[in-house]
C-alpha positions in Angstrom: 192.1 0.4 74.6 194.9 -1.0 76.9 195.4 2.1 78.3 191.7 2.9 79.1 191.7 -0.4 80.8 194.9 0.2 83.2 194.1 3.7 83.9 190.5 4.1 83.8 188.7 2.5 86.6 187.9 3.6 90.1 190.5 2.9 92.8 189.1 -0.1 94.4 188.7 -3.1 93.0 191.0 -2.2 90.1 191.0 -2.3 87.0 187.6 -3.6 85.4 187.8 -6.8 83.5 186.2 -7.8 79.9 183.5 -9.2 81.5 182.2 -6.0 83.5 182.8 -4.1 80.8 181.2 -6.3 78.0 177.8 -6.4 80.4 177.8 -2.7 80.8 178.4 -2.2 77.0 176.5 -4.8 75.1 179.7 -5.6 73.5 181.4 -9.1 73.4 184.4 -10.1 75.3 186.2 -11.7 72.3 185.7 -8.0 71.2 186.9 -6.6 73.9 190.1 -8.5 74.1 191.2 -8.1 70.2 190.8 -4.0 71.0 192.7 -4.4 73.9 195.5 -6.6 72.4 195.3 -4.6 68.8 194.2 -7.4 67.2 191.8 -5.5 66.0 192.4 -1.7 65.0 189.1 -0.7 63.3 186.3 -0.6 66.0 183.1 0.4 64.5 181.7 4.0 65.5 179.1 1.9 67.4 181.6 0.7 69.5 183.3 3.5 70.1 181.0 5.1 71.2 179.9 2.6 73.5 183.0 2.7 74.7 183.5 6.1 75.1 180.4 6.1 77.1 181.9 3.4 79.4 184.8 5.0 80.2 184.0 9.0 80.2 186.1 9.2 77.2 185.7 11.4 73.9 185.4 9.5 70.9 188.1 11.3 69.6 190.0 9.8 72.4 190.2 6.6 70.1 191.9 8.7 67.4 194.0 10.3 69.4 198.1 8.6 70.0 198.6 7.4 73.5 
């Protein structure tokens, strides 16, 4: 998730915060922030897909080692 968050975004303004993505996702900051820190390692397929969607991703992206 980290790296979708550092390297996914358009060039200006930057990288796109939890709130910006949570609004554009339906899912919850708190949420956002324990995938991002690997707090939490088990997304549901819900969320990955929405989060897929969000950042032009594959699901498979979230199985993948990066």
């Amino acid at each position: 998730m980290d790296y979708l968050f550092r390297h996914v975004h358009p060039h200006d303004p930057g990288p796109f915060t939890h709130p910006e993505v949570a609004a554009a996702t339906g899912l919850s900051t708190g949420l956002l922030s324990t995938l991002r820190s690997g707090k939490n390692t088990n997304p549901t397929k819900e969320t990955q897909e929405r989060l897929a969607g969000f950042f032009g991703v594959p699901v498979a992206f979230f199985f993948d080692v990066h």
